[in-house]
C-alpha positions in Angstrom: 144.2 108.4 84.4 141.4 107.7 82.2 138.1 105.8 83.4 137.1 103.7 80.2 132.6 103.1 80.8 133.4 99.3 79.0 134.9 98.6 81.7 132.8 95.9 83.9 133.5 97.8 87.2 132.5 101.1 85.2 129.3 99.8 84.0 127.9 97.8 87.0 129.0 101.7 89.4 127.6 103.5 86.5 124.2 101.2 87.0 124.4 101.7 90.7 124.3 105.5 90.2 121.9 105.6 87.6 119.6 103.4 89.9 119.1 101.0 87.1 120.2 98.0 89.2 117.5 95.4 89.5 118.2 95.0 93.1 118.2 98.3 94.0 114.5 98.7 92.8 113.4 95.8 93.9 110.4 96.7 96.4 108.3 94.5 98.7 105.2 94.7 97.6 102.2 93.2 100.1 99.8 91.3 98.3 96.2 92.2 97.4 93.0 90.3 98.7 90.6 90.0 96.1 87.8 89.6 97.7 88.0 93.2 99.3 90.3 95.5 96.5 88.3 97.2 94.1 88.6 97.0 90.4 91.6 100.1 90.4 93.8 98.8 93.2 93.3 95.1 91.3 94.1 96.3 87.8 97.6 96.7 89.6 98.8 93.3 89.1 100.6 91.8 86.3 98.6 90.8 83.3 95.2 92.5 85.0 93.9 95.5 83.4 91.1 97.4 83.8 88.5 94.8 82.0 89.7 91.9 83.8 90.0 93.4 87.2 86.2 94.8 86.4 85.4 90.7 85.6 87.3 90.0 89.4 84.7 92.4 91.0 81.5 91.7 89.3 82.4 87.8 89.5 83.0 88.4 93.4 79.8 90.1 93.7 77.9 87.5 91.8 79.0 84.1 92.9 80.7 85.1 96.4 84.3 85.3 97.4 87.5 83.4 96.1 89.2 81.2 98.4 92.3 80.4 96.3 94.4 82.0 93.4 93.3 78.9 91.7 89.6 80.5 91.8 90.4 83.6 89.5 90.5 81.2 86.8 86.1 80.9 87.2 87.2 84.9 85.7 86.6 85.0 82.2 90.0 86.0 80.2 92.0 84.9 83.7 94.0 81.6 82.6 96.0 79.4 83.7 99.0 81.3 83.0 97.9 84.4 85.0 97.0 82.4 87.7 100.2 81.1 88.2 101.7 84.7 87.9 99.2 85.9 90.3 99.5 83.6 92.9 102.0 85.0 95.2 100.7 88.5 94.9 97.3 87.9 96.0 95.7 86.9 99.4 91.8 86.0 99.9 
């Protein structure tokens, strides 16, 4: 008997052992206070890169702590957008 890979069943095992499965990766991940991280553990987080994660720690250290995710947006290049995308991945 011959195993055909177009199979559903074929492709979802084949998946599973390849460990391309989104559920199988997926990871808790504890969120990151921005008021203590530095700028390489903060670059970690989606749509922050080294600049912007620079901006988070100079702003910080110029004008004080943030108290919300809604705060990161006082960053310069932090938007809306990445606000919204950061919100359950940071703490203060």
């Amino acid at each position: 008997m011959t195993m055909h890979l177009k199979t559903p069943l074929a492709i979802l095992g084949m998946t599973l052992l390849l460990g391309l499965s989104a559920p199988a990766l997926a990871q808790e991940v504890a969120p990151i206070n921005v008021n203590t991280a530095d700028a390489t553990l903060l670059s970690e987080l989606p749509g922050i890169g080294e600049t912007k994660a620079t901006a988070i720690v100079e702003n910080r250290e110029a004008n004080g702590p943030f108290e919300s995710a809604d705060d990161l947006a006082r960053v310069s290049g932090i938007g809306e957008m990445t606000v919204e995308g950061l919100a359950d991945q940071v703490t203060f």
